[in-house]
N, C-alpha and C positions, 0 to 999 in steps of 0.2 A: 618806236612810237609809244610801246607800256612807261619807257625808260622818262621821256619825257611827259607824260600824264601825270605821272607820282612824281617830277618834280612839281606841276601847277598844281596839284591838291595838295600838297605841304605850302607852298606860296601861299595858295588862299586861306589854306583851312591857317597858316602860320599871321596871316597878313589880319585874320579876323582877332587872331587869340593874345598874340605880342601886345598888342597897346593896352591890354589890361599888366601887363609887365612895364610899362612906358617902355616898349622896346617896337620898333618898326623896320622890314626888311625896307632898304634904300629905293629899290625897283617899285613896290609899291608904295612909298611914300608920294608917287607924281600924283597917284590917284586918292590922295588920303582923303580928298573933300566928298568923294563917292563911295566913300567905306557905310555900310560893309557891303554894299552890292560889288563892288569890281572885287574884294574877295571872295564873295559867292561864285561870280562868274567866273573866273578863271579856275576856281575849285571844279565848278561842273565843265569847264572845260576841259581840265585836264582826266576829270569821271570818261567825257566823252573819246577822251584819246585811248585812255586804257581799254577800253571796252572796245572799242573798233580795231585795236593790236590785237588783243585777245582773239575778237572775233576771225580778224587776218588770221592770225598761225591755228587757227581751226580749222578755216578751209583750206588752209596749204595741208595739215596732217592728213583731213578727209582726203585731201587730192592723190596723196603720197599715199593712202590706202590702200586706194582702188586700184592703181597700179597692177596688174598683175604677171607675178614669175611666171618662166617653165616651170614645167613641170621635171622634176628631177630626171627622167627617161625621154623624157622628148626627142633629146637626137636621136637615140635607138628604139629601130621598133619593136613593137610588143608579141609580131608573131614572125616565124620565119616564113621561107616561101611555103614549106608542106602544109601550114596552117596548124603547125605546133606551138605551141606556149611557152617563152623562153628566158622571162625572168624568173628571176632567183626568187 
């Protein structure tokens, strides 16, 4: 999702900047008579995509935090039967 967001913010921000080069990507030239608002928008849209990927693999990392291991001695336990104390 990030991968495609910074392709529409290079589209828009490219689709606003190019005609002062006389140069125009082909895909937006359909919308050339609404420039430069369909460059805007597709810029904040693809702002919106990155930001919602982002936000995505934040609550996957959060989720993948909370997770929690054994505890390294967990199969064995920590006292024998007399009630002695038998880690190392």
């Amino acid at each position: 999702m990030i991968g495609w967001g910074i392709a529409l913010i290079i589209i828009g921000a490219g689709s606003l900047l190019l005609p002062l080069l006389n140069y125009q990507f082909t895909l937006m030239e359909l919308v050339d008579d609404y420039q430069p608002y369909a460059g805007i928008a597709v810029a904040v849209i693809g702002a919106v995509l990155v930001l919602l990927g982002m936000n995505r693999n934040r609550d996957a990392q959060a989720a993948a935090s909370h997770v929690r291991e054994p505890a390294p001695d967990a199969d064995r336990p920590a006292t024998s039967t007399d009630g002695a104390d038998r880690r190392p």
